[in-house]
N, C-alpha and C positions, 0 to 999 in steps of 0.2 A: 504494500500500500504506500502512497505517496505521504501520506499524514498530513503536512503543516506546509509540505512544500511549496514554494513558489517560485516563477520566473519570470526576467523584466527581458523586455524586446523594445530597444531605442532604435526607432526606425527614422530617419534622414525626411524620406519623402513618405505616403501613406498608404502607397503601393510598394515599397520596398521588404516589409515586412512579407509578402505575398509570398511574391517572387523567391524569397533566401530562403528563409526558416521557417514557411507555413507549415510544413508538414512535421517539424521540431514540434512546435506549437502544437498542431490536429494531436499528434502524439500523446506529448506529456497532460493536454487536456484531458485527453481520453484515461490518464493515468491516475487523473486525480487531483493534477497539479496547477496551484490558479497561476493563470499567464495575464503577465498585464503586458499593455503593447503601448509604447509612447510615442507617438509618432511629434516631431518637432515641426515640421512642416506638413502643408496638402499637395505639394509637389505643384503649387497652381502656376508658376511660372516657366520651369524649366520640364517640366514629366508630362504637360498636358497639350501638345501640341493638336493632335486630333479635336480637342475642343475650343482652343482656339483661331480654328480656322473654319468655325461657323460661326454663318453671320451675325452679328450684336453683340457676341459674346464678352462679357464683364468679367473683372475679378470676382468680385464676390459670386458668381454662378460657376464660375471654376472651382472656386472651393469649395462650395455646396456639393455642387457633384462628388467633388472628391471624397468629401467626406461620405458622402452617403455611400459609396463605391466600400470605402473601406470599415464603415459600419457595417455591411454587407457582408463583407470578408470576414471581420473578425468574427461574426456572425456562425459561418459555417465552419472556421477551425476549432470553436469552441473559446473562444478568447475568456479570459474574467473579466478585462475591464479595459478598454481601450481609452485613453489618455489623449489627447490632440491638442499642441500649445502654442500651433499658428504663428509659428518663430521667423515665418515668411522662408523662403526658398532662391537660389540664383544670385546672392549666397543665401545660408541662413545667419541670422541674429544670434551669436550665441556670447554675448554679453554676458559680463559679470551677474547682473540680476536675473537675466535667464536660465543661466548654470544654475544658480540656486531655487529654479523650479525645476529645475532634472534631479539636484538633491536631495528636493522634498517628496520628489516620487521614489527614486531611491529610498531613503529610509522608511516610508511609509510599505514600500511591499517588503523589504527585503528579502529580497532573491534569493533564494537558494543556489542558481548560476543567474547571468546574463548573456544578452545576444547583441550582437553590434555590426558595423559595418567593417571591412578590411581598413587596418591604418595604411594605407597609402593608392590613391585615386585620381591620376590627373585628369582624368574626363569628367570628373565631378567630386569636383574638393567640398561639393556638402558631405560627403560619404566621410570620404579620413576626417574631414573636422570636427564629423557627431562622434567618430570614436576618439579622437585623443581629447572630445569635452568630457565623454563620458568617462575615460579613465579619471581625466581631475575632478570629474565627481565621485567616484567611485573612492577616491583618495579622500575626497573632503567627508564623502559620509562616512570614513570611518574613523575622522578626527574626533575624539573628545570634546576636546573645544570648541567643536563648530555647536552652536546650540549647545551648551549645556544642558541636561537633564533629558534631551530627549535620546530617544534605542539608537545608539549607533553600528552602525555597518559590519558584518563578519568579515570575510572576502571571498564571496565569490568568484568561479571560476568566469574572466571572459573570453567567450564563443565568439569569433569572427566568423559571419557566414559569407558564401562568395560572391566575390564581384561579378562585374558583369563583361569584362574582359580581363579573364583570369589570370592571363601570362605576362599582363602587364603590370598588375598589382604586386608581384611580390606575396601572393598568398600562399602559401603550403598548405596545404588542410592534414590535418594529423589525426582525424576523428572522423568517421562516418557511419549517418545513421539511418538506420530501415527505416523509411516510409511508407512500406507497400501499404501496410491495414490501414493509414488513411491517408491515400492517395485521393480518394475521389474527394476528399475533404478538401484538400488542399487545390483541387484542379476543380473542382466548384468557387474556392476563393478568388483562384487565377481567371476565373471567366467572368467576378464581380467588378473587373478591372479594365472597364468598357475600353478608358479613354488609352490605355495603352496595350490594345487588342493585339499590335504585333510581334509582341512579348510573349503571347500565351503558347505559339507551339516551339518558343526557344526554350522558355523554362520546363517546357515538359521533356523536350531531349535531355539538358541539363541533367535532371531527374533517374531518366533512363541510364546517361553516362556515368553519374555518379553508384548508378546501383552497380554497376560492372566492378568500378573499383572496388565498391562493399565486397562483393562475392570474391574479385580476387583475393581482398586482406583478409576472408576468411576462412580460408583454406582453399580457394581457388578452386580445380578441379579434383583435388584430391578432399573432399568431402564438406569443399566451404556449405556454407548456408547461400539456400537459394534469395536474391532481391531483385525486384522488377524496381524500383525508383527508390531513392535514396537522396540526402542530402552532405555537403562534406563542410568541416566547420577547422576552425583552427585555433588551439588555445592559447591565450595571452602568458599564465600562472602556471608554475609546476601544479602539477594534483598531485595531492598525496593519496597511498593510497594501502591496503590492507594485502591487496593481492593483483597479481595482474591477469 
């Protein structure tokens, strides 16, 4: 049983959570485990081209959209509580005062692990800049001094899940995880994600490539376990661990 557990998902754009780690998420939902999902931005400037290129279209209806798309989403992975703090996008805001509303979600869930984006993205420096905020918040929730008296921070493990041009990030993924039992979860999220429809059959190969490596690192042909879709994540922190 999962018990007490919980996970935080700091997502860039509000479709980025979809995409990387939905089926992390469908998962550990299914396991028991409350997932909150933060997303910083609606991706209304730089992720929403398709709706921008109809006629009249405003900001404020971009991000309407957006959000309903990924209320949607969160919807079918089983989310516990999806977060949105509108930090704007293209870049985002991540100010001093806005760090410390990514803190105050920080220690109010505190995660059992977290999810983030790859530290290094030159096609979209919102991606490394929500994860090296959220490292320094991850640091600041588990000051003492920050806020006296309130639950400070353990340290969880942080998950980088993968970019979107793999080979140039710099990402290794050193962890991978079975998604078959909720695939459809996750590819019902991906199809809540009107405005970036041409996404939907890249992250599903993703899915299928990453289950290949699963079965390889699992004894391959010599008696690995069988995966149709999978996802690969990369960890920041040593784990410790009891056994391997």
């Amino acid at each position: 049983m999962a018990g007490n557990r919980t996970a935080l998902v700091v997502s860039a754009h509000t479709a980025d959570f979809v995409w990387r780690c939905g089926g992390a998420i469908a998962l550990h939902a299914a396991q028991g485990v409350e997932v909150t999902v933060l997303c910083l931005s609606f991706g209304e400037r730089g992720e929403s081209a398709k709706l921008w290129k109809q006629e009249g279209m405003t900001l404020d209806r971009v991000k309407a959209v957006r959000r309903t798309e990924a209320e949607a989403a969160a919807d079918a992975l089983g989310v516990h509580n999806l977060v949105c703090l509108d930090l704007g996008d293209y870049p985002l805001d991540l100010s001093k005062d806005n760090k410390m509303k990514i803190v105050d979600v920080i220690r109010r869930v505190q995660p059992s692990f977290m999810l983030s984006h790859s530290q290094y993205d030159p096609y979209n420096t919102d991606h490394m800049n929500t994860t090296q905020a959220v490292l320094e918040c991850r640091m600041i929730a588990q000051a003492w001094g920050h806020d006296p008296g309130a639950k400070v921070l353990r340290a969880p493990q942080l998950y980088l899940f993968e970019p979107h041009q793999t080979e140039q990030m710099g990402w290794k993924p050193d962890t991978f995880l079975d998604i078959t039992p909720v695939w459809d979860r996750k590819r019902a999220a991906i199809e809540c994600m009107e405005g970036q429809e041409h996404l939907w059959a890249y992250y599903t190969r993703v899915a299928e490539q990453r289950a290949n490596h699963f079965k390889r690192n699992s004894g391959g042909q010599s008696g690995g376990r069988d995966c149709r879709y999978a996802e690969g994540f990369q960890s920041i922190f040593p784990r410790c661990v009891d056994s391997l």
